[in-house]
N, C-alpha and C positions, 0 to 999 in steps of 0.2 A: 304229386301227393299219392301215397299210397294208403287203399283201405281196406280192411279185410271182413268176409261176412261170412255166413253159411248160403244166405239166399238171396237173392235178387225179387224184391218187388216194382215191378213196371206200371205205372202208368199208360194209361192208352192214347189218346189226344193231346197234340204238344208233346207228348215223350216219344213216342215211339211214332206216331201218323201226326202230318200236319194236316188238320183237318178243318183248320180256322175258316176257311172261306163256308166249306159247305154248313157247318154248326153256323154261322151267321148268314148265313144264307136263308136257310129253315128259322130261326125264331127271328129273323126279321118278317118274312113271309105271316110267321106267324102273329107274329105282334101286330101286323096293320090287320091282320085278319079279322084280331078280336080289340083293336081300336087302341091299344096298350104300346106306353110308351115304347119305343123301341132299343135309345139308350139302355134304359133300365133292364130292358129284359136281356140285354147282352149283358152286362156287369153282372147279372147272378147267373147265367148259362153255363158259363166256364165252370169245371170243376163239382158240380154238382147233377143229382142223378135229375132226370126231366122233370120227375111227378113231384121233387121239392123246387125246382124252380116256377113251377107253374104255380103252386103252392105259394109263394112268395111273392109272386108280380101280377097272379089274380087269384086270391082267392074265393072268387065268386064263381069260379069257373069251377065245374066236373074234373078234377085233377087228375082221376084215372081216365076217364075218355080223352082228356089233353094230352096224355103223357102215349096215349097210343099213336096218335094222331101225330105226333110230332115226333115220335120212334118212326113210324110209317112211312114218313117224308124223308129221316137222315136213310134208312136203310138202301134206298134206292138212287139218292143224291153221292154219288163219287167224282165228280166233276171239283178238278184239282188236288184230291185227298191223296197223298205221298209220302215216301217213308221220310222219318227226319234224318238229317244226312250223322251217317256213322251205326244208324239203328239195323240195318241188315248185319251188318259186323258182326255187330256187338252179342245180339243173338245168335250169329252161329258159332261164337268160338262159348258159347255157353253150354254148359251139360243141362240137357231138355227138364231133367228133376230138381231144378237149385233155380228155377226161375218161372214166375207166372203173370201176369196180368190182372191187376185192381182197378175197375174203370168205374167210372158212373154212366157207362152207357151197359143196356142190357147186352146179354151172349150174344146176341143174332146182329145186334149192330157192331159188337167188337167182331167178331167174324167177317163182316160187311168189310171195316176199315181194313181190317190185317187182309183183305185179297185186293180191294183197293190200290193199297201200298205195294202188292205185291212182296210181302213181308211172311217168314214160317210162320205157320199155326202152332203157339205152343199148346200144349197137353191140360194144360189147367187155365182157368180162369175164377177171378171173384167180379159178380157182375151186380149190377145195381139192383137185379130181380134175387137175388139169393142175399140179401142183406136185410135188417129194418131200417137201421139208422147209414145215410150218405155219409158220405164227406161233408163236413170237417169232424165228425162224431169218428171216431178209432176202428169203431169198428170192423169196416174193410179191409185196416191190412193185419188187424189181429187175427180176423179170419183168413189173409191170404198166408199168414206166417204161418198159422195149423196147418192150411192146406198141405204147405211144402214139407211140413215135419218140424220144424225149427222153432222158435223163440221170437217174437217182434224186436228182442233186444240185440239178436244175431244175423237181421236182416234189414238190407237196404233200400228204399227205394229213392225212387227216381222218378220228380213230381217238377212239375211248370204253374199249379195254383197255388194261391196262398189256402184255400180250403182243402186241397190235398197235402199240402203240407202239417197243415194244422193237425190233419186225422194221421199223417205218419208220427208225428212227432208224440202226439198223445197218446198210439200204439207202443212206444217206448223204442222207435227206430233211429237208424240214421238216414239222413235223406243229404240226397245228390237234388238241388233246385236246378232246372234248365231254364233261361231266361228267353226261350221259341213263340210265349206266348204274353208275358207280364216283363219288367226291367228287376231287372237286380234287387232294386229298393221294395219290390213288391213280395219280396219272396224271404222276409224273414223268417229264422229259424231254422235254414236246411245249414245242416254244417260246411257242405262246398256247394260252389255254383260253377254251373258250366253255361257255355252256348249252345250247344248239344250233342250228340254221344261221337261226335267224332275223336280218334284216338286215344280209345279207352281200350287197355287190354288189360286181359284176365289170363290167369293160371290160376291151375287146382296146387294147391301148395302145403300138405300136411292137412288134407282132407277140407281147406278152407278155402274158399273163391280170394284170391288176390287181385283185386283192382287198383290199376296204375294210369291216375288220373291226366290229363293234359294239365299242364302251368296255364 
């Protein structure tokens, strides 16, 4: 399958870093901390920035002191955190200006994962501290698609929630689902799925990113 964009918008966790173990690592820690189911608080973790997951599975809680607290703990937790396979590639055959990072974790912990991974540091980021509204609310990658100079309509990304999906789709994108974190059936709405970014290659083709998907 081939697909053509102006931009590339990335996901951080599941897309680019598999970072599953240590993100459940930390809100399970967390969750017996503060007595709260542990299931639960993983089912809303994925995909959404801290201070709205803490917001959701305890309300009763200081949601800004939680949301430090539990930034606090991923920053320094790298123990298993690795690139997803095909994500080093993929990045470098990319022009540094046609691609950035939409995560729900803040700056300082996407920095944390991408040296982690041992992954380039791109140039740009939209980070859960530079937004109001998470995922699944648009806004994230309508502000990554400004960043890059482009259109949400002219830009891809490439998402593993259904809550980041939700916010590409309502941005007015196309999205690439990777199935590294949820199955297939979880990930409706992305126009193609993959397993994850291996053998995807790109060409600049009459000034537009050409993406040539695996079968």
């Amino acid at each position: 399958m081939v697909l053509y964009c102006q931009g590339i918008l990335f996901d951080l966790d599941g897309v680019l870093v598999d970072s599953i173990q240590a993100v459940e690592r930390v809100w399970l820690a967390w969750a017996r901390e503060n007595n709260l189911d542990p299931a639960l608080v993983i089912e809303h973790a994925h995909g959404r920035r801290t201070i709205e997951t803490v917001r959701l599975v305890a309300p009763h809680l200081d949601a800004e002191r939680e949301d430090a607290k539990v930034e606090a703990m991923e920053i320094v937790d790298g123990e298993g955190v690795k690139a997803i396979a095909g994500a080093a590639l993929l990045l470098a055959s990319l022009p540094p200006d046609r691609y950035l990072i939409v995560t729900s974790a803040s700056e300082a912990l996407a920095r944390a994962r991408m040296g982690f991974a041992a992954l380039a540091m791109p140039s740009k980021f939209v980070t859960a501290d530079q937004v109001s509204h998470g995922k699944p609310h648009p806004e994230p990658y309508l502000k990554g698609a400004k960043r890059l100079g482009f259109s949400a309509q002219d830009c891809i990304v490439f998402e593993d929630t259904a809550a980041g999906i939700q916010s590409a789709k309502a941005a007015g994108t196309k999205v690439v689902g990777l199935t590294t974190t949820y199955p297939a059936s979880a990930l409706n709405g992305a126009n193609v799925i993959l397993k994850d970014l291996s053998r995807i290659e790109v060409q600049l083709e009459n000034g537009s990113l050409k993406l040539t998907l695996p079968e």
